[in-house]
MOPAC internal coordinates of N, CA, C and O (Angstrom, degrees):
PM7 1SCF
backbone

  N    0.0000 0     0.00 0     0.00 0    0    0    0
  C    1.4486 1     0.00 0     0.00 0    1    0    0
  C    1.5286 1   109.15 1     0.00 0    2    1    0
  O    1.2310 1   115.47 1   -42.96 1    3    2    1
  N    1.5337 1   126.20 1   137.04 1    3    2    1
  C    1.1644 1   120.40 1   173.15 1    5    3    2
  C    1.0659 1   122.18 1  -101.63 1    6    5    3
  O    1.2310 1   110.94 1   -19.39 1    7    6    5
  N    1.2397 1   134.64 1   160.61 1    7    6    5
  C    1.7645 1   138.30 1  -168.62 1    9    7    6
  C    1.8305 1   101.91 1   -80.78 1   10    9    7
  O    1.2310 1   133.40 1   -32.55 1   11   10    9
  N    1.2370 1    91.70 1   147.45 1   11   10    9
  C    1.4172 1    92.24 1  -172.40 1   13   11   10
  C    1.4716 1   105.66 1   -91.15 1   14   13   11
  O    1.2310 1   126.26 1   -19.05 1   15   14   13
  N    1.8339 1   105.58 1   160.95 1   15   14   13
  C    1.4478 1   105.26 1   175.06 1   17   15   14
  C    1.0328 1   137.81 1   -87.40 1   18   17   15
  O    1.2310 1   129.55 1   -14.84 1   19   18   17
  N    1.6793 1    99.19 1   165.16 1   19   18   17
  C    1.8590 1    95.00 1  -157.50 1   21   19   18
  C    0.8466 1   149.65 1   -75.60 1   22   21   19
  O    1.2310 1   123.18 1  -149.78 1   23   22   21
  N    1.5239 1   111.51 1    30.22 1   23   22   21
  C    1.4738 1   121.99 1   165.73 1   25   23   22
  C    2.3523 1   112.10 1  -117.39 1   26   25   23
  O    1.2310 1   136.92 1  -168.95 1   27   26   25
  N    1.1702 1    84.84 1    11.05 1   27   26   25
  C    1.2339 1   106.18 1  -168.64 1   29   27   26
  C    1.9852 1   108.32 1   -70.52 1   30   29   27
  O    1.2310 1   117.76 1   -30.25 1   31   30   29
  N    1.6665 1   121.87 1   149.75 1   31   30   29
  C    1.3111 1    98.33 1  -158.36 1   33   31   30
  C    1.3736 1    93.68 1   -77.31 1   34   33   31
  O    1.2310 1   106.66 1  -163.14 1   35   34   33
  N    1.5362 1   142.41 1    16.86 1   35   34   33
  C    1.4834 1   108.75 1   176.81 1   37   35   34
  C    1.1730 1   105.50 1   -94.31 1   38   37   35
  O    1.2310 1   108.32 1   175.36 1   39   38   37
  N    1.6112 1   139.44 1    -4.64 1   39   38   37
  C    1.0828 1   149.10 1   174.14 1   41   39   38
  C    1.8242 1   102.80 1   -36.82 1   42   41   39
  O    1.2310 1   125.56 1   -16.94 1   43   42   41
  N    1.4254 1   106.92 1   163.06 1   43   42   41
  C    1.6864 1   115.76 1  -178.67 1   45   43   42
  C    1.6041 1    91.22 1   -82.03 1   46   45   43
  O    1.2310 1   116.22 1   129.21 1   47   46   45
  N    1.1735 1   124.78 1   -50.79 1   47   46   45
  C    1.5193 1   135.89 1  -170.51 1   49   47   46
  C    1.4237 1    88.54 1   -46.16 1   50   49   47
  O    1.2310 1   104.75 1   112.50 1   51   50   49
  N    1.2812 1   145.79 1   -67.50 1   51   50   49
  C    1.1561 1   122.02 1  -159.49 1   53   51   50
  C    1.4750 1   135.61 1   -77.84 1   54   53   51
  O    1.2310 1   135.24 1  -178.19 1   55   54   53
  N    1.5406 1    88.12 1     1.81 1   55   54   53
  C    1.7634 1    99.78 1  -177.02 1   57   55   54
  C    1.3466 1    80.65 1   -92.58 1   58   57   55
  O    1.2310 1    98.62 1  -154.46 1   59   58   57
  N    1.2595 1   155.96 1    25.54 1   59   58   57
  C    1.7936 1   139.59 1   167.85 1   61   59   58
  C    1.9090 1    97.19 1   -92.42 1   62   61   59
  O    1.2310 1   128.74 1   -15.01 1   63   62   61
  N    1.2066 1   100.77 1   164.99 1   63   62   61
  C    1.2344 1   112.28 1  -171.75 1   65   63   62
  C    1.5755 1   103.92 1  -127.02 1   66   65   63
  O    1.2310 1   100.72 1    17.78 1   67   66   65
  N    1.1589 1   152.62 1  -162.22 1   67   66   65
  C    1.4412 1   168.22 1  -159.25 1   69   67   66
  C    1.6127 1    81.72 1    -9.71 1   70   69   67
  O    1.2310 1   112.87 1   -20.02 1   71   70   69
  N    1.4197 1   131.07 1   159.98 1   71   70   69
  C    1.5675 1   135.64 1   167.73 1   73   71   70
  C    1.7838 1   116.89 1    -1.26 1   74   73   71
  O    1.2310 1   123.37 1  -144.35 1   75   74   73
  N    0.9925 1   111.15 1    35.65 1   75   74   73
  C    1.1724 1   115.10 1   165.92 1   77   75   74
  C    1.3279 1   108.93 1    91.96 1   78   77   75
  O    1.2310 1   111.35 1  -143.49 1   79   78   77
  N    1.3087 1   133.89 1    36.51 1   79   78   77
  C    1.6968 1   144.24 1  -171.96 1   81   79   78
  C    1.3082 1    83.32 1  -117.10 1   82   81   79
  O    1.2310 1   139.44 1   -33.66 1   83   82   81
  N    2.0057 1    79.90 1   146.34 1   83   82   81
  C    1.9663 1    99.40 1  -170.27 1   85   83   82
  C    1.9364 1    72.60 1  -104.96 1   86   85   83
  O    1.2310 1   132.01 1   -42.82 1   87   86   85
  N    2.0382 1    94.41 1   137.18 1   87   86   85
  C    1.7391 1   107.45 1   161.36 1   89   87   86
  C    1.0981 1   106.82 1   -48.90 1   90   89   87
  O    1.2310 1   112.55 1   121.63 1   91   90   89
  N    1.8703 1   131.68 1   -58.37 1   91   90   89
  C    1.1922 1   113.38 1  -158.14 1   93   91   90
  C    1.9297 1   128.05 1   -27.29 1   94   93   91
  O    1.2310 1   119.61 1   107.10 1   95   94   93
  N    1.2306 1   118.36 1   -72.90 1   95   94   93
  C    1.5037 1   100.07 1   179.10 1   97   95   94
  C    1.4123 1   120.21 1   -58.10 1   98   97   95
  O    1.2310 1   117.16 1  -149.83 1   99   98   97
  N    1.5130 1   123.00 1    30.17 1   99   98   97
  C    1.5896 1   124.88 1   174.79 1  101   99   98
  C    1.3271 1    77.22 1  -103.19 1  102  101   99
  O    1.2310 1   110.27 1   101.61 1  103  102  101
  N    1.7184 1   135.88 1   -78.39 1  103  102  101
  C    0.8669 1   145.90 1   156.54 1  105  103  102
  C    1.7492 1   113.62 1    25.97 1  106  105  103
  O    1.2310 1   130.42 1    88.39 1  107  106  105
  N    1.4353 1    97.51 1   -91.61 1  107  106  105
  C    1.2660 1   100.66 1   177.72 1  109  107  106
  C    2.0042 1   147.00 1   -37.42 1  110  109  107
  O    1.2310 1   131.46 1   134.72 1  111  110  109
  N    1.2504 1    95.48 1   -45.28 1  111  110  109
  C    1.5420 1   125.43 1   160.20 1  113  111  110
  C    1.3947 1   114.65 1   -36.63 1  114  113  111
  O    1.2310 1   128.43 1   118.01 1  115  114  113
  N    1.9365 1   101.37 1   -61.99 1  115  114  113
  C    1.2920 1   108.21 1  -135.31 1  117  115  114
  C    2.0814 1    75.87 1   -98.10 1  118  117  115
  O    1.2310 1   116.37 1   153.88 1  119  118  117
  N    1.2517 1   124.50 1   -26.12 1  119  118  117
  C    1.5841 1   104.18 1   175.60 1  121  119  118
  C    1.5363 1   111.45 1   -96.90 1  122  121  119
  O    1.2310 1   108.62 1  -155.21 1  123  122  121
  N    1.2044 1   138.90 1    24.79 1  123  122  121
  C    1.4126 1   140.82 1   139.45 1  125  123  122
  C    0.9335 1   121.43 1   -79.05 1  126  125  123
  O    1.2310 1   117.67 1   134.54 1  127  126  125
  N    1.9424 1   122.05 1   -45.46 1  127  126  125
  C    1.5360 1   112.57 1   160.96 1  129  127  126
  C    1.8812 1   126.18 1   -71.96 1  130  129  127
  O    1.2310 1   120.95 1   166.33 1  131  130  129
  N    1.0576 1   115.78 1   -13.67 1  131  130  129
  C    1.5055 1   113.36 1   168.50 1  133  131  130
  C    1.1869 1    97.74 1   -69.60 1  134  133  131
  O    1.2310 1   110.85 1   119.57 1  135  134  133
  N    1.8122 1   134.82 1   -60.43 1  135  134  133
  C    0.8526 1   130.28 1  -151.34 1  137  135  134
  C    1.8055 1   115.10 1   -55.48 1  138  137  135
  O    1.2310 1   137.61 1   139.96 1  139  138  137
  N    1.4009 1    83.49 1   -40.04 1  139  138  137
  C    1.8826 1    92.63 1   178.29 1  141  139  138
  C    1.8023 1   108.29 1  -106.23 1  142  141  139
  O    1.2310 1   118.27 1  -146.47 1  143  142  141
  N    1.1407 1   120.91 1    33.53 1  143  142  141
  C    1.2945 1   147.58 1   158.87 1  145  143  142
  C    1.7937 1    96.89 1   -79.87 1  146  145  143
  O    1.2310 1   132.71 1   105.76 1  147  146  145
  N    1.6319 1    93.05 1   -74.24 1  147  146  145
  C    1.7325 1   108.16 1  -162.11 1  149  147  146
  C    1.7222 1    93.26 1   -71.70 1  150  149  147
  O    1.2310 1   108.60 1   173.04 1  151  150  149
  N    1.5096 1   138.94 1    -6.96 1  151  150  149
  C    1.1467 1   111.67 1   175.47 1  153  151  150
  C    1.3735 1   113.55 1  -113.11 1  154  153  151
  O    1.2310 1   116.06 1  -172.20 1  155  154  153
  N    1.3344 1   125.10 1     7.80 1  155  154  153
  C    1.6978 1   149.03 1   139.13 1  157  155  154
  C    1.7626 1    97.45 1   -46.33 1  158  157  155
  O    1.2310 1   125.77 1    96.85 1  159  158  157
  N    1.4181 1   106.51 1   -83.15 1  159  158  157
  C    1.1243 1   116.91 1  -167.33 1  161  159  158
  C    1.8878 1   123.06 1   -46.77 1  162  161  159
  O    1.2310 1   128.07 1   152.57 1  163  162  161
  N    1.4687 1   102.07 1   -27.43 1  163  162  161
  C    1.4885 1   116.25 1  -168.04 1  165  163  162
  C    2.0621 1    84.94 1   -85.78 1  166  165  163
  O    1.2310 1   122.23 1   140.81 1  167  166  165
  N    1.0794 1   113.33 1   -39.19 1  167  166  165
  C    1.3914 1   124.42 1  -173.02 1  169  167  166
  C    1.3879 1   107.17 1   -63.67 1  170  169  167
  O    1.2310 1   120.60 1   133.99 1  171  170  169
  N    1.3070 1   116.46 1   -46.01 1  171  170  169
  C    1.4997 1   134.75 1   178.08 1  173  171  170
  C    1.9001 1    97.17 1   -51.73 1  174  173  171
  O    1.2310 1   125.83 1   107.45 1  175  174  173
  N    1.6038 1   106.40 1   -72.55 1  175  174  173
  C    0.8643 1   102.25 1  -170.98 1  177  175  174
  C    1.9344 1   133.63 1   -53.87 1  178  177  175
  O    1.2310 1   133.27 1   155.48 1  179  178  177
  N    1.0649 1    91.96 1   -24.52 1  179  178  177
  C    1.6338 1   102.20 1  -177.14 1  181  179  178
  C    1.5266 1    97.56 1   -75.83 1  182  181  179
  O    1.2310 1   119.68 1   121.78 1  183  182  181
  N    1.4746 1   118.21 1   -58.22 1  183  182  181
  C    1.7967 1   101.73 1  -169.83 1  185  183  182
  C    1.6889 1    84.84 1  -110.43 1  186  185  183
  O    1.2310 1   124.65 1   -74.08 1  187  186  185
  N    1.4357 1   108.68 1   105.92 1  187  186  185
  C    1.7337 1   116.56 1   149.53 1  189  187  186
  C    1.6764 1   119.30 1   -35.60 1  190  189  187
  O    1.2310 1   119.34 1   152.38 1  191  190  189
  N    1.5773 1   118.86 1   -27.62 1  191  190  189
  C    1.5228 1   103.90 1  -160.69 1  193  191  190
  C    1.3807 1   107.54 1   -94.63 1  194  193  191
  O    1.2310 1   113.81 1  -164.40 1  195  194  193
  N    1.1656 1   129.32 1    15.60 1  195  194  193
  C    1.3696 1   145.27 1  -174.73 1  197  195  194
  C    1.5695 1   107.45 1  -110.83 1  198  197  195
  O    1.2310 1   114.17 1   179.94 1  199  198  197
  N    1.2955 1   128.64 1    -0.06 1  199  198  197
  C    1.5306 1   134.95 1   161.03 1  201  199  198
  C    1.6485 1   107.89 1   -30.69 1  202  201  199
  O    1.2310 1   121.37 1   112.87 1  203  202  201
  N    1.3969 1   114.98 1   -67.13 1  203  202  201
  C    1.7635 1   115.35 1  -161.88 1  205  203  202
  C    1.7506 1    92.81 1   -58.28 1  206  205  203
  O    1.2310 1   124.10 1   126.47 1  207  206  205
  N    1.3249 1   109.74 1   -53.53 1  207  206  205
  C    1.3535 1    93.45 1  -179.93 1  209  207  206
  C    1.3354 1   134.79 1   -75.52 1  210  209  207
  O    1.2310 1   121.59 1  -174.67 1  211  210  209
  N    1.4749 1   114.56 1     5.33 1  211  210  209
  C    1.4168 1   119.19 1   172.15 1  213  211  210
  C    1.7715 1   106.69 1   -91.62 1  214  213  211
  O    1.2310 1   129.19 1   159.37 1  215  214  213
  N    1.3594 1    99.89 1   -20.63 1  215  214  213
  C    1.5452 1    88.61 1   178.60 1  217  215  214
  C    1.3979 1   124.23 1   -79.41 1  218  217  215
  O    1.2310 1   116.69 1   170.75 1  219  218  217
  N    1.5615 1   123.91 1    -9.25 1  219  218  217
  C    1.0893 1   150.63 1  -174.06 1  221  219  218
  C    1.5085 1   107.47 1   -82.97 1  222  221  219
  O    1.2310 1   117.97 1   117.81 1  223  222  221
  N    1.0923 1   121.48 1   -62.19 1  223  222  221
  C    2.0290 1   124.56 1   162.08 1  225  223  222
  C    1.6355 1    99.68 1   -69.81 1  226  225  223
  O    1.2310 1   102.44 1   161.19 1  227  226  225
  N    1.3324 1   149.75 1   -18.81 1  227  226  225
  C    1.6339 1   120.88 1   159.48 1  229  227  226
  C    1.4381 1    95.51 1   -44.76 1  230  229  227
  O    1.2310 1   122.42 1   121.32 1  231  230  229
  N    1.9794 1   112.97 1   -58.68 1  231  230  229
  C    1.5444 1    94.61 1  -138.52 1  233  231  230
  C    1.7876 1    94.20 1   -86.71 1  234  233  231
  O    1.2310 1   118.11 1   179.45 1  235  234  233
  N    1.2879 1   121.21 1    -0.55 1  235  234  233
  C    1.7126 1    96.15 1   170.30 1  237  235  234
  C    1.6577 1   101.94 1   -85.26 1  238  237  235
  O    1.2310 1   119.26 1   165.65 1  239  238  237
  N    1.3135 1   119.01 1   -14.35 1  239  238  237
  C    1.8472 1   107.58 1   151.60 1  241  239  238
  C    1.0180 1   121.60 1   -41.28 1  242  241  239
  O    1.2310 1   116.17 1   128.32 1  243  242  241
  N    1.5734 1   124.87 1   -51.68 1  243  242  241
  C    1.3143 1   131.36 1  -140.25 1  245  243  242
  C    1.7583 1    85.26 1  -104.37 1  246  245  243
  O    1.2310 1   109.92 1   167.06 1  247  246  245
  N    1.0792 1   136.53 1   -12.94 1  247  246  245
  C    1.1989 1   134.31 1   176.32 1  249  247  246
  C    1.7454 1   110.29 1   -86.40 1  250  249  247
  O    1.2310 1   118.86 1   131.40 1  251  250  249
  N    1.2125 1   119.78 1   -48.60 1  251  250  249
  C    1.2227 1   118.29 1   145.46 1  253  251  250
  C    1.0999 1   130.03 1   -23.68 1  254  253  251
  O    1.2310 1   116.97 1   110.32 1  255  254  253
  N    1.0929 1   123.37 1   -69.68 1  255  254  253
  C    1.4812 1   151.09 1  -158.40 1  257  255  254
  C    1.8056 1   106.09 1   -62.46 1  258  257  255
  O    1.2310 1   128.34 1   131.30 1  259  258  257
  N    1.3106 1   101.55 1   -48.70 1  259  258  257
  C    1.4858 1   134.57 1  -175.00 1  261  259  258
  C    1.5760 1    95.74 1   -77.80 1  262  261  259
  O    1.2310 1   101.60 1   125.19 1  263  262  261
  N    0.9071 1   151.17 1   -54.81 1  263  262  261
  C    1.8553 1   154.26 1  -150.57 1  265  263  262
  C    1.3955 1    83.57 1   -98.12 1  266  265  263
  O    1.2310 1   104.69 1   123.16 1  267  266  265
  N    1.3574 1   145.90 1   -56.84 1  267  266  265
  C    1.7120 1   150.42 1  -143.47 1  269  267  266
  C    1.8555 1    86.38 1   -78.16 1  270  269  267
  O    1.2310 1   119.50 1   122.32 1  271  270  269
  N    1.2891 1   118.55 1   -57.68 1  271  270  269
  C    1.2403 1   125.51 1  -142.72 1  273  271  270
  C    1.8318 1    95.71 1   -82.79 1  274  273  271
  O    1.2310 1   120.03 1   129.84 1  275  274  273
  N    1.4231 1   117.54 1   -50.16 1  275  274  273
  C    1.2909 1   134.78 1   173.10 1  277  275  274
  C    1.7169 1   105.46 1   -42.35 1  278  277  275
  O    1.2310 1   121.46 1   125.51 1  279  278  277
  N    1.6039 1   114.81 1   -54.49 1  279  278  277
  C    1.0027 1   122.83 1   170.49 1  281  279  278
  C    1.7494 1   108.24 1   -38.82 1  282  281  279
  O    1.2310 1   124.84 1    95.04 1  283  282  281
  N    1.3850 1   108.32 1   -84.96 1  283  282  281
  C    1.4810 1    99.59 1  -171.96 1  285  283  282
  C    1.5443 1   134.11 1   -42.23 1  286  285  283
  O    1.2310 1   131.45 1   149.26 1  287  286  285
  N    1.7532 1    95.51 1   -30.74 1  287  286  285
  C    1.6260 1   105.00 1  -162.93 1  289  287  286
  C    2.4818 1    93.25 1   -73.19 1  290  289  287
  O    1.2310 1   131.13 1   151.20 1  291  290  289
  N    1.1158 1    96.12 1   -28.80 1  291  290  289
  C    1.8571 1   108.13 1  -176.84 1  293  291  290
  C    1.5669 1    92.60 1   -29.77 1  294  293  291
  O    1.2310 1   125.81 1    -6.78 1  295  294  293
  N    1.3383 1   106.44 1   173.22 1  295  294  293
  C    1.2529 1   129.80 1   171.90 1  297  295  294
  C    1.7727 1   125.31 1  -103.93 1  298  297  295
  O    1.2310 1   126.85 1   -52.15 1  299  298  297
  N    1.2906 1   104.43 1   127.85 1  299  298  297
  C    1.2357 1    97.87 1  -154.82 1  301  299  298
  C    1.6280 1    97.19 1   -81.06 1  302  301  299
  O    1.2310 1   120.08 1   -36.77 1  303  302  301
  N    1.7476 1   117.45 1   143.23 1  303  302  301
  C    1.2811 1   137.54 1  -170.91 1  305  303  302
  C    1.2406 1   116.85 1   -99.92 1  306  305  303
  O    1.2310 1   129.50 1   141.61 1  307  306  305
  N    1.3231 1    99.29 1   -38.39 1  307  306  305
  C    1.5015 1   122.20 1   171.25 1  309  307  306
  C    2.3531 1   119.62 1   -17.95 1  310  309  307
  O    1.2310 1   132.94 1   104.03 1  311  310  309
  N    0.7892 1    92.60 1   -75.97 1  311  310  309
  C    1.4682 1    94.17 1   160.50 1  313  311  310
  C    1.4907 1   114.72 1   -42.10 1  314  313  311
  O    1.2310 1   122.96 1   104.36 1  315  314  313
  N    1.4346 1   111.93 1   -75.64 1  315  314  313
  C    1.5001 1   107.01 1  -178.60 1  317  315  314
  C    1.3271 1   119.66 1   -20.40 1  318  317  315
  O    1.2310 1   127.78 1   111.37 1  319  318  317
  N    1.5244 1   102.64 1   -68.63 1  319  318  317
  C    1.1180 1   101.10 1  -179.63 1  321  319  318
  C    1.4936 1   145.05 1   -40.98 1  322  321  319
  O    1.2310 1   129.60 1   122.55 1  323  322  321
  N    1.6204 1    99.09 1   -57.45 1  323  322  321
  C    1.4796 1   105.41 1   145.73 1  325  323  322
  C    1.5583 1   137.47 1   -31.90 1  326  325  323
  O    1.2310 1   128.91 1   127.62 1  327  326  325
  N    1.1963 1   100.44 1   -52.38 1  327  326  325
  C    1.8929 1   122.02 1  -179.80 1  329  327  326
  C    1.6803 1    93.71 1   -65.13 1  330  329  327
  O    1.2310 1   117.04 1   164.15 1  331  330  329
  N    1.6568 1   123.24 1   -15.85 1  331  330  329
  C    1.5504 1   121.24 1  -161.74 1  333  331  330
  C    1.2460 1   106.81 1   -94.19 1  334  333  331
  O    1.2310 1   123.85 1   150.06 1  335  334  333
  N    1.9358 1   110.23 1   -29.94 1  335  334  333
  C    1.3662 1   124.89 1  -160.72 1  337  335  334
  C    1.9040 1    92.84 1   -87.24 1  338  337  335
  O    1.2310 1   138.49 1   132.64 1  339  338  337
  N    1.2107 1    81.76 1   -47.36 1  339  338  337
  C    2.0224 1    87.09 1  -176.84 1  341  339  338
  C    1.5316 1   128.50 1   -41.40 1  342  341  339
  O    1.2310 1   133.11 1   141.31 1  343  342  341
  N    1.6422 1    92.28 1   -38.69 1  343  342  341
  C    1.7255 1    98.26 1   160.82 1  345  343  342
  C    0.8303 1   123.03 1   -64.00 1  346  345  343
  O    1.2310 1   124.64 1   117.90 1  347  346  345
  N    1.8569 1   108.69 1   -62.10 1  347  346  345
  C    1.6666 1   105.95 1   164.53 1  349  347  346
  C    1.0552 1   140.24 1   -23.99 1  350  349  347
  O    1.2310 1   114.35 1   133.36 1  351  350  349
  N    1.2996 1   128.30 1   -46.64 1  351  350  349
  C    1.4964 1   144.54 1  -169.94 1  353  351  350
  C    1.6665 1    91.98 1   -74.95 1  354  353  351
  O    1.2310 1   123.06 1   133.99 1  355  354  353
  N    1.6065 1   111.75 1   -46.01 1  355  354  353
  C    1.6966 1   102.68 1  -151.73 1  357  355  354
  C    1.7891 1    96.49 1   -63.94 1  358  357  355
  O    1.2310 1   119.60 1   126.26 1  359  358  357
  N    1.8917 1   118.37 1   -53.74 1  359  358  357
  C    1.0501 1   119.65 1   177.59 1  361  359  358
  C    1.6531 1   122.67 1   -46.06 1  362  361  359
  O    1.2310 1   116.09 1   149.83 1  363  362  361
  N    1.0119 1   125.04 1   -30.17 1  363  362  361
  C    1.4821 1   136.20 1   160.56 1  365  363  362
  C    1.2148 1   126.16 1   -49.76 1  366  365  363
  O    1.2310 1   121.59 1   122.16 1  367  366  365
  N    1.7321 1   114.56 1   -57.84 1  367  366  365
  C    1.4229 1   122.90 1   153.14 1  369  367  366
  C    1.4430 1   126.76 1   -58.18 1  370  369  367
  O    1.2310 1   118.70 1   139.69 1  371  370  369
  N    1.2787 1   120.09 1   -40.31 1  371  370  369
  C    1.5804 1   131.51 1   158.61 1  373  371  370
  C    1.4979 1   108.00 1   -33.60 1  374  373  371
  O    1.2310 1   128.72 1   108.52 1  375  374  373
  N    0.9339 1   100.80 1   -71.48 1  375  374  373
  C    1.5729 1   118.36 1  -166.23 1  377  375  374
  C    1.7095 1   105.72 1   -65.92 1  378  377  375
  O    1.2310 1   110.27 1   172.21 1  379  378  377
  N    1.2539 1   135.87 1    -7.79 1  379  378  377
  C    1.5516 1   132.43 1  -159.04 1  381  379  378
  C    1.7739 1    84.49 1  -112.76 1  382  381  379
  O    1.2310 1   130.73 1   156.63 1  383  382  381
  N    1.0066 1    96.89 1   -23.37 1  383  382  381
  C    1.9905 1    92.40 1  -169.95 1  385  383  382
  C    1.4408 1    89.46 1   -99.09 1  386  385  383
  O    1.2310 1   120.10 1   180.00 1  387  386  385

């Protein structure tokens, strides 16, 4: 059997999602804070008098949640930069000869 080509859907490239970003590190964020979401909440529920302070870690969840997720969805710069240094370098060498 031969491997299929590389634009083909069994390719890794096509399991990426937004410009070619793998979910997993979205993934991660968002099931560490449920996880300690639901053990806030299970905590909440057993002692009631701890409410003001349970509402205070939802929203640094939800602040998390919001900065982690924002992070991935950003635009990657990464290239630019490179493409920024590449000139640099060429005008540098230009200029030495």
């Amino acid at each position: 059997m031969t491997s299929p080509p590389p634009d083909s859907p069994g390719n890794e490239t096509s399991r990426r999602l937004f410009y070619g970003r793998k979910i997993g590190p979205l993934f991660g964020p968002w099931i560490a804070c449920l996880l300690i979401g639901g053990a806030v909440f299970f905590f909440e529920n057993r002692l009631p008098v701890f409410h003001d302070v349970v509402q205070i870690i939802y929203f640094i969840l939800l602040v998390v949640l919001t900065i982690s997720t924002g992070r991935w969805f950003r635009s990657r710069r990464g290239h630019r930069r490179h493409a920024d240094r590449r000139k640099t370098e060429r005008r540098a060498s230009s200029d030495e000869h």
